[in-house]
C-alpha positions in Angstrom: -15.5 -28.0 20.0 -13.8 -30.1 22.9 -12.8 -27.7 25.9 -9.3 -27.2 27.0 -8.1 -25.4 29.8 -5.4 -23.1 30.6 -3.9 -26.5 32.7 -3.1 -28.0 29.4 -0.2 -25.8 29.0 1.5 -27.3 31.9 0.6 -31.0 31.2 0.8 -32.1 27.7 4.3 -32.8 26.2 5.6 -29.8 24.2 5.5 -30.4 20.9 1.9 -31.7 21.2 1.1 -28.2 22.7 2.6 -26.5 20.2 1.0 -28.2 17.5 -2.1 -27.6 18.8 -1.4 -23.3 19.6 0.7 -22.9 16.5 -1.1 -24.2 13.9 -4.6 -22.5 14.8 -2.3 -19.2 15.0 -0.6 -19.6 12.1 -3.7 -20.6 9.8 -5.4 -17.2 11.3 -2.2 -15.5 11.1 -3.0 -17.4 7.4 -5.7 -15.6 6.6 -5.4 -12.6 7.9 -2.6 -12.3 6.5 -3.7 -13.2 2.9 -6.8 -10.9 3.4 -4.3 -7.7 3.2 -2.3 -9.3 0.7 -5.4 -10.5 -1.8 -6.9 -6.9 -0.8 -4.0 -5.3 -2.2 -3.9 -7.2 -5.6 -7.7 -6.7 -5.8 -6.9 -2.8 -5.5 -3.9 -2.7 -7.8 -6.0 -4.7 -10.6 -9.1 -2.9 -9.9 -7.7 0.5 -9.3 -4.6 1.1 -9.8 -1.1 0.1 -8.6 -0.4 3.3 -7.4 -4.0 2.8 -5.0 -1.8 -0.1 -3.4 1.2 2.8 -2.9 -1.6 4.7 -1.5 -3.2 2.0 1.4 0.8 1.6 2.1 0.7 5.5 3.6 -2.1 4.6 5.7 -1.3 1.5 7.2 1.5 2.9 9.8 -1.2 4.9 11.4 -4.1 2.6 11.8 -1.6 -0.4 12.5 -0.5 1.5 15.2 -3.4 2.6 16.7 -4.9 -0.9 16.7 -1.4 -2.2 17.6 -2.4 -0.7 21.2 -4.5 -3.2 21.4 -2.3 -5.7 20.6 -0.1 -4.6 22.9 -2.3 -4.5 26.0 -3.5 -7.7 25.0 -0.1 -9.3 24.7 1.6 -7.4 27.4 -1.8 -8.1 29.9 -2.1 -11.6 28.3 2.0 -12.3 29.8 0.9 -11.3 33.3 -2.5 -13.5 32.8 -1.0 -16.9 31.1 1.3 -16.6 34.7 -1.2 -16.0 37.0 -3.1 -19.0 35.7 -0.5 -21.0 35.8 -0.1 -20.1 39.5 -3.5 -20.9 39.7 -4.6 -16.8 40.9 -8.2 -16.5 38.9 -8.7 -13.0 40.6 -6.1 -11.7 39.8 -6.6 -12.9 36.1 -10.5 -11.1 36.0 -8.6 -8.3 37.0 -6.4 -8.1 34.3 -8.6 -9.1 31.7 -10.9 -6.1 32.7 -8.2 -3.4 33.1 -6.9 -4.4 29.1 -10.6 -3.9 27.9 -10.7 -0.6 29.7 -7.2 0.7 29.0 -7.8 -0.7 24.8 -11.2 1.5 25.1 -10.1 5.0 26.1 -6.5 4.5 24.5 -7.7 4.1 21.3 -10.6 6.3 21.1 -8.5 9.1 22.2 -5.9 8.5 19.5 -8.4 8.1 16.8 -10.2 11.2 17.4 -6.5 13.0 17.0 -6.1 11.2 14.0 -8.9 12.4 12.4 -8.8 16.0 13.6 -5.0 16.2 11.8 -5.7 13.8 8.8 -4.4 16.0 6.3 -0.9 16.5 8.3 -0.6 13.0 8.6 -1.1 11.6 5.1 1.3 14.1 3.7 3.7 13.1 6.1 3.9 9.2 6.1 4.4 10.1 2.5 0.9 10.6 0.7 2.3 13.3 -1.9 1.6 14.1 -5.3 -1.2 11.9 -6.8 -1.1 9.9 -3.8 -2.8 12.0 -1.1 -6.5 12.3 -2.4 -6.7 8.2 -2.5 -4.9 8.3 0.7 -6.8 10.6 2.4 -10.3 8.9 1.4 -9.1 5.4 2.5 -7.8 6.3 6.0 -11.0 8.3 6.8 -12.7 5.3 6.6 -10.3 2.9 8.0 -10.1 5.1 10.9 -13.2 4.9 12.2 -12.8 1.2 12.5 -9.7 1.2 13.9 -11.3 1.3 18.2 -12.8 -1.9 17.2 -10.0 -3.9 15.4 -8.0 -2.9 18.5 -10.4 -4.4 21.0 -10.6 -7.6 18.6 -6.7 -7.9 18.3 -6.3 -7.5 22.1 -9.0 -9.9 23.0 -7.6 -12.3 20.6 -4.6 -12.5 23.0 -6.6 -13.2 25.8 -8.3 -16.3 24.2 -4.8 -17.8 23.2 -3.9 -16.8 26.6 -6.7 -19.2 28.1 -5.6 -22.1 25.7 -8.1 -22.1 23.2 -6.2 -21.3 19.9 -9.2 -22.8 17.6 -11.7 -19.8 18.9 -8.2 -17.3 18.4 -7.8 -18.8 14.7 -11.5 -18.4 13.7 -11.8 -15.3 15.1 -8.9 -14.0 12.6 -10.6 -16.1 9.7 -13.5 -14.3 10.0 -12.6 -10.8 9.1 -11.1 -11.8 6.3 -13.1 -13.7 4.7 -15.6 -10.8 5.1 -12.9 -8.3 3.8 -12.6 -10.1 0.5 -16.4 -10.7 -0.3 -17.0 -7.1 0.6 -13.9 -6.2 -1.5 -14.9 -8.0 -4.2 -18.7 -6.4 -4.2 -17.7 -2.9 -3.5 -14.9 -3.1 -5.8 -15.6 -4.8 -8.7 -19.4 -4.6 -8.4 -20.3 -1.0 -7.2 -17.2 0.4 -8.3 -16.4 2.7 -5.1 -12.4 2.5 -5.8 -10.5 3.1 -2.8 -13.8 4.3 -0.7 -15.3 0.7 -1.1 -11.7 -1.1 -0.4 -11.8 1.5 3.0 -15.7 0.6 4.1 -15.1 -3.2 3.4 -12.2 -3.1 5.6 -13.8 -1.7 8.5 -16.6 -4.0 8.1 -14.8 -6.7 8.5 -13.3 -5.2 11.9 -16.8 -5.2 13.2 -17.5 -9.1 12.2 -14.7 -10.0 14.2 -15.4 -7.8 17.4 -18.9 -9.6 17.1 -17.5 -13.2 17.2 -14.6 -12.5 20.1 -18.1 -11.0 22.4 -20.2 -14.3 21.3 -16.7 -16.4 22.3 -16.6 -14.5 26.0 -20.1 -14.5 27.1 -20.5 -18.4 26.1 -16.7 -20.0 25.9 -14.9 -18.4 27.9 -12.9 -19.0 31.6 -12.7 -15.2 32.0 -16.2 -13.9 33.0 -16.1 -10.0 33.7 -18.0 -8.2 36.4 -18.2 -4.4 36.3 -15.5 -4.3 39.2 -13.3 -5.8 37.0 -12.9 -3.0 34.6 -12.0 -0.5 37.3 -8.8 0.5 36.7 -5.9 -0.7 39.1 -2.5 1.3 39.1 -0.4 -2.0 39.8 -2.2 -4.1 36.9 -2.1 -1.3 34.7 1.9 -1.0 35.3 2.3 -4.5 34.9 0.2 -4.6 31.4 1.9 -1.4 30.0 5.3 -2.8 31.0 5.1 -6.2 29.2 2.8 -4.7 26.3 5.1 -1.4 25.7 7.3 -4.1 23.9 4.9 -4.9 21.4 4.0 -1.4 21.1 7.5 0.2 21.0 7.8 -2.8 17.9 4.6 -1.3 16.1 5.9 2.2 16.7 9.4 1.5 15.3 7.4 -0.3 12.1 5.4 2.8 11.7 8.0 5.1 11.4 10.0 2.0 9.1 6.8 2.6 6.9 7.2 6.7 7.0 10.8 6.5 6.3 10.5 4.2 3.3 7.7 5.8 1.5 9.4 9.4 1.9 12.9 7.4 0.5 11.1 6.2 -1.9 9.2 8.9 -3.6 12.6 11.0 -3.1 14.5 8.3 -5.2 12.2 7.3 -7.9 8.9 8.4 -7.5 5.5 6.8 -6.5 6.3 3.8 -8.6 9.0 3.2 -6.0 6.4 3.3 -2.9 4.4 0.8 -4.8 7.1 -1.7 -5.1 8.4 -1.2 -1.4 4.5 -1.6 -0.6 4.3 -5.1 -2.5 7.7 -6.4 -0.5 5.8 -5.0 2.8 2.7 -7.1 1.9 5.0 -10.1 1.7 6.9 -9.9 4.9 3.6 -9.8 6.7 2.3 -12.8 4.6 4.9 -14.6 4.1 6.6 -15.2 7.2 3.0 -16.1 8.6 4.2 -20.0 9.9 7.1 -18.4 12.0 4.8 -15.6 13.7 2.4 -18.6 14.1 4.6 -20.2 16.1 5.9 -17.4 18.2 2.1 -16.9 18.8 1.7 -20.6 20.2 5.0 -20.4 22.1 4.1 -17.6 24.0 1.3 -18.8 26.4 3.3 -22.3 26.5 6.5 -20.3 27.8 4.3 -17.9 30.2 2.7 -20.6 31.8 5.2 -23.1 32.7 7.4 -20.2 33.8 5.0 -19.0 36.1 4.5 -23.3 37.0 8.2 -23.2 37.5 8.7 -26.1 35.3 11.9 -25.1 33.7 12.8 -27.9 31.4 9.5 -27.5 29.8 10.5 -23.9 28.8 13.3 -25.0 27.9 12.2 -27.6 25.5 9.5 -25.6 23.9 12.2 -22.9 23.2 14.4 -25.3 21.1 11.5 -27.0 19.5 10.2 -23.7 18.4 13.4 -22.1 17.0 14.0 -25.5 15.0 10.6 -26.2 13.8 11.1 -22.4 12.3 13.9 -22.5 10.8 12.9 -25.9 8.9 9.7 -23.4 7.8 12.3 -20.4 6.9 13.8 -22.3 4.3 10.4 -23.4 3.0 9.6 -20.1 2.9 12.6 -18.5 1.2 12.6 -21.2 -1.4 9.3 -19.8 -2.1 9.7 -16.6 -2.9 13.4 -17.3 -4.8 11.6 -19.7 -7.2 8.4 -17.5 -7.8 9.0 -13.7 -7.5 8.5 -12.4 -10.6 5.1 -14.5 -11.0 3.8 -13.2 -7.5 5.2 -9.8 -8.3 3.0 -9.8 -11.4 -0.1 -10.5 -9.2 -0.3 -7.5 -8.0 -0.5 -5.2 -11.6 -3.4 -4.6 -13.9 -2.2 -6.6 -16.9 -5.1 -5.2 -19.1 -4.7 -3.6 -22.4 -7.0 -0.7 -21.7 -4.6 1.3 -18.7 -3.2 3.9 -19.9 0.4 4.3 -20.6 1.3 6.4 -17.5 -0.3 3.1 -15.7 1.6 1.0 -18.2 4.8 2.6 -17.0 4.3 2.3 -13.6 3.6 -1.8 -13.6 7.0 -2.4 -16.1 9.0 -0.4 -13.4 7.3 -2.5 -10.5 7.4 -5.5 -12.3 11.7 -4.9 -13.1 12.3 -3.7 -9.8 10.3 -5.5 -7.3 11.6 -9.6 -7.7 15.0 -8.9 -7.0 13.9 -6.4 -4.1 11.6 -9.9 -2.1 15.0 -12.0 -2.8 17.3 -9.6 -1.1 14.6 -9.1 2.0 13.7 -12.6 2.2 17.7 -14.1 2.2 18.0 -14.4 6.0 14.2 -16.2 6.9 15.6 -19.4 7.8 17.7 -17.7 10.7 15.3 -15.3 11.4 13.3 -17.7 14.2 16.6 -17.0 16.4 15.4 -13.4 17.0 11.9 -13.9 16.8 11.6 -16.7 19.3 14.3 -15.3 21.8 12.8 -11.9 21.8 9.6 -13.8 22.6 10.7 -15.5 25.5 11.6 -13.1 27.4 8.5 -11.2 27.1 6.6 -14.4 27.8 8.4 -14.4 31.4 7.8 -10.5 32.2 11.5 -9.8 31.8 10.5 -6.6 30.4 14.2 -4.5 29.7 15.7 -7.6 27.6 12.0 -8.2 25.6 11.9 -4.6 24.4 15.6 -4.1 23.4 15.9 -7.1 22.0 11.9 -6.4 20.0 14.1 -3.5 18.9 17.2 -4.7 17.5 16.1 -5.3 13.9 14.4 -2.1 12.9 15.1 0.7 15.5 19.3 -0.4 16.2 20.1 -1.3 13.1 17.3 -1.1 9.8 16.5 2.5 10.5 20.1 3.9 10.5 21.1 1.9 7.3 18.1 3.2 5.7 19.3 6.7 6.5 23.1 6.1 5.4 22.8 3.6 2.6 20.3 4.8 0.2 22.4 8.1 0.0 25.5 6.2 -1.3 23.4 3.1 -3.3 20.3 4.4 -4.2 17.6 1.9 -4.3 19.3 -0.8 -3.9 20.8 0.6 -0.4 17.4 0.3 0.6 17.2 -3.3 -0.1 20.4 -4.6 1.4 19.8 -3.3 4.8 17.5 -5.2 5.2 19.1 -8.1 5.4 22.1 -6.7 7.1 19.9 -5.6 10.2 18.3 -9.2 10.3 22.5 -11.1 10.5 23.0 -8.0 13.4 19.5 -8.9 15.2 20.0 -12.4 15.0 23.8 -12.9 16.7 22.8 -10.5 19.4 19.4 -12.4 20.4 21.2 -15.7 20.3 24.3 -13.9 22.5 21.0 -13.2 25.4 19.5 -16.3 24.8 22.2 -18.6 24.9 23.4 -16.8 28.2 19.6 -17.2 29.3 19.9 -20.8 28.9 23.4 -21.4 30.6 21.7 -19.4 34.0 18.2 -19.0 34.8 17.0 -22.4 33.0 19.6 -24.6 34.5 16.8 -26.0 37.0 15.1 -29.3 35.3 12.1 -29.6 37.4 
């Protein structure tokens, strides 16, 4: 594999960059991405579909906890692409060693909560009823892989950071891949049920930790000294500033996830959590070109802010937004075409289920296509929000990043779903989705556009 450096990013023409950062992100964002949605059809055909309702209350906790690292890998990974780009390798070491440390005792800390109130917090992110025994197996299992798939997604940042998206993209391909053989063994083969879907998970954690250590000690720019990992209160500020965006994000989607499942059972019953858990599959699936682009604009942005070469920001933030929105309509075309056929992947078709199963999948199967239409209606305008929020996190503008990170789900999803369901039922749930992406998406073009007219008038 050719080496690039972190100069790249201030050199070659834009859209040549972002080819080369958002494709490797978005074919890792790919995989990874189908991983949890194949997993999930191989657990609804080989268990049951309410074991996919079941992986859906478990997901906002260990998503969360791994989304630490994430977030002190994107929010250290802002302050790093910068002080690359202003050449300042020191201080870069330094960073890099403080997100290791902080990702370490974070996340071991919030594990060992997790596990010490398990039974609290599967009941309460809606694993009632039938649901909680599946629940409770799968997150115990899940959770003790968690410290490592937050080390992996934080040092996944720090690659793409460094300009080497090809390592970034195999190191998401990898997991996967292992998820799905593993699934498919312990499964299918052995017939552990949700125990084997849990242990092949966190398998595949560990493959990918393994290949992001092989790609520092022999590929990387970034080569820690103990020093490096001592914890600095200025650094840590800095990381924890920039990454509490992408944290406050994963929060807010947590508690999106523990809403919904609670609305759910409420309304209909655990049939309803399974349906709402097939549309969540899909909005982290489908929507994977767009985030793969955000992903590849982010280190672009960061570093020829911190180069102060203005008109290159610039251009990759137009190019970006555009080359989404052409996606967004690819995308949404999709899913209009197709959504009772990919709704249909996800049940156990078989003749011998029984008719309590049998129930479940033709209440799925009626409510669920209409559901991804109405979510889906806004994608190709949804690069607006996603690409402005991005920017501004890219240049360590921290305030505007995390309220406009927030608009969608914690300004204006979260309070429909709290008024509209009461008056609309189901389908209250539904529409506000698409009402909080219109609201999200005029005010992150309002900042932007004014961000544009001021600060990136300079075309140097």
């Amino acid at each position: 594999m050719a080496k690039v450096t972190s100069e790249a990013l201030g050199i070659k023409p834009i859209s040549k960059l972002l080819v080369q950062q958002a494709i490797p992100a978005s074919i890792g964002i790919l995989v990874m991405s189908l991983n949890i949605l194949v997993d999930s059809i191989f657990v609804g055909k080989w268990v049951s579909a309410l074991a996919i309702a079941a992986i859906n209350v478990v997901l906002p906790v260990s998503f969360f906890i791994a989304a630490i690292g994430m977030a002190i890998g994107i929010g250290g990974s802002s302050v790093l692409s910068r002080a690359l780009g202003a050449n300042d390798r020191k201080k870069a070491l330094k960073v890099f060693g403080n997100q290791v440390a902080l990702t370490i005792i974070i996340t071991l800390t919030l594990v060992s909560l997790g596990l010490i109130f398990v039974d609290d917090l599967v009941h309460l992110f809606g694993g009632q009823g039938e649901l909680f025994d599946i629940a409770k197996d799968y997150y115990i299992i899940v959770l003790y892989g968690v410290p490592i798939l937050a080390l992996s997604m934080m040092g996944n940042t720090v690659i793409r950071a460094e300009g080497k998206p090809k390592f970034a993209m195999i190191a998401m391909i990898i997991p996967s891949v292992f998820n799905l053989l593993l699934d498919y063994v312990f499964i299918n083969i052995f017939e552990w049920g949700m125990i084997g879907a849990g242990w092949a998970t966190t398998l595949s954690y560990i493959s990918c930790f393994l290949f992001i250590i092989y790609f520092f000690i022999f590929h990387s720019e970034l080569k820690l000294k103990a020093v490096d990992l001592k914890l600095d209160t200025e650094i840590i500020s800095e990381i924890t500033s920039l990454g509490s965006i992408t944290l406050a994000r994963q929060a807010v989607i947590s508690l999106v996830y523990l809403l919904l499942n609670n609305i759910m059972i409420d309304l209909e019953g655990e049939w309803a959590v399974t349906s709402y858990a097939i549309v969540s599959r899909l909005l982290m699936f489908a929507l994977f070109p767009i985030i793969g682009i955000t992903q590849g604009f982010l280190p672009i942005a960061g570093y020829n802010y911190g180069a102060e070469k203005y008109k290159r920001v610039r251009e990759v933030i137009n190019t970006s937004i555009i080359s989404s929105m052409v996606l967004g309509v690819l995308i949404f075309g999709i899913l209009w075409f197709f959504s009772e056929e990919i709704t249909s992947l996800f049940l156990n078709t078989s003749t011998e289920i029984t008719a309590a199963e049998r129930n479940v999948n033709t209440k799925v199967l009626q409510e669920t296509p209409w559901a991804i239409i109405m979510v889906f209606s806004l994608t190709p305008f949804v690069a607006i929000q996603t690409i402005g929020s991005a920017y501004f996190q890219a240049i360590g503008k921290t305030i505007p990043a995390l309220l406009l990170t927030l608009t969608k789900q914690a300004f204006f999803l979260i309070p429909l779903l709290l008024i509209l369901p009461k008056y609309f039922g189901i389908f209250g749930v539904w529409i506000s989705f698409p009402i909080s992406d219109a609201l999200s998406i005029l005010v992150t073009g309002f900042y932007l556009r004014n961000e544009l007219k001021t600060n990136l008038k300079i075309t140097s």
